[in-house]
C-alpha positions, -999 to +999 in steps of 0.1 A: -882+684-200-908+667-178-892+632-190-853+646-179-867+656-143-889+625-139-859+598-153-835+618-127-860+611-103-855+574-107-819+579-103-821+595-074-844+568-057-826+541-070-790+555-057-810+560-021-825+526-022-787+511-030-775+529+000-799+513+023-793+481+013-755+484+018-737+476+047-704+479+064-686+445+069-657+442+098-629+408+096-600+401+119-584+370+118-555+358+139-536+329+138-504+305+151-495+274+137-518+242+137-504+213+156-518+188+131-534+155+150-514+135+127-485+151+138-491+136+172-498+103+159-461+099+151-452+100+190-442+070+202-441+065+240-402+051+247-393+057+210-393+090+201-362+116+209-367+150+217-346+164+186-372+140+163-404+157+181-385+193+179-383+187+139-421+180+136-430+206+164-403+231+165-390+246+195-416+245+227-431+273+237-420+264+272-396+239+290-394+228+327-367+207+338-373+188+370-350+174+398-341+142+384-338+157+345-372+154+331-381+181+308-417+187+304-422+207+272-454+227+262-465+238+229-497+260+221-517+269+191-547+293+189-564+306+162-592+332+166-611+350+135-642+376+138-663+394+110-695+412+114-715+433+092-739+467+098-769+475+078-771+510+061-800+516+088-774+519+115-762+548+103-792+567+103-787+600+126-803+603+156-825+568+151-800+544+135-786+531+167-826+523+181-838+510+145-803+496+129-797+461+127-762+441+121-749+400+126-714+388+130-698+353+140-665+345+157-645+312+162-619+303+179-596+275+188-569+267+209-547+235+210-518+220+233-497+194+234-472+181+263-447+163+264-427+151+292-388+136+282-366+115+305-335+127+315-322+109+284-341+126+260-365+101+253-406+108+255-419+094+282-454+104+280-475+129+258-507+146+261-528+168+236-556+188+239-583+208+214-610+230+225-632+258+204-665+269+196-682+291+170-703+324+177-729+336+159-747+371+170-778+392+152-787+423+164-815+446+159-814+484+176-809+485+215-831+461+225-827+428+210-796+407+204-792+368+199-762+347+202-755+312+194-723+293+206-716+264+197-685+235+207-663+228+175-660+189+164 
């Protein structure tokens, strides 16, 4: 009988010791389509159309046409994703926000591309942006938190 108590014992501690160590993990992710670099390396200055950079592109996300028939078309692209994770300890009553710990990361990116057409159609300049950066963050209780941004390459 003493052996049945003591091996539940060991259960028990082992199934309270897997529950600390456990955590609670959080992911969004969002996203648009990539305007691929490569895809801008087929714009020719004087040589491409409109309907040719409307087949790579698809249809801009805005147009302005100006008094003498330009058409200045923008296109945009972000894409954003965040996860983060809580140790078991946060979820400790009374003490688990003071004593819990926890980490996540985010990233994001956003792109844009230009492109101004004369009043024939035909592009007359281009210009295409990329900007983002990655977050990392570690916690632990109230009082301490780190964060580390950095630019994407």
């Amino acid at each position: 009988m003493l052996k049945i108590e003591m091996l539940s014992r060991i259960v028990v501690l082992f199934a309270a010791v897997s529950c600390l160590n456990a955590c609670a993990t959080v992911a969004y992710q969002q996203s648009q389509p990539v305007i691929e670099a490569s895809d801008v390396s087929k714009i020719q200055k004087g040589v491409t159309t409109r309907p040719e950079v409307e087949a790579i592109f698809g249809r801009p996300a805005q147009t302005v046409v100006g008094d003498k028939g330009e058409r200045h078309s923008f296109y945009s692209a972000y894409q954003a994703s965040v996860s983060g994770k809580a140790h078991a300890s946060a979820y400790i009553p009374f003490v688990g926000p003071l004593v819990g710990t926890g980490e996540g990361s985010s990233t994001h990116r956003q792109q844009t591309l230009q492109v101004i057409y004369t009043a024939a159609g035909v592009v007359k300049d281009f210009e295409f942006s990329e900007t983002g950066s990655n977050s990392k963050t570690q916690v632990k209780g109230l009082t301490q938190s780190k964060t580390e941004t950095t630019p994407m390459k």
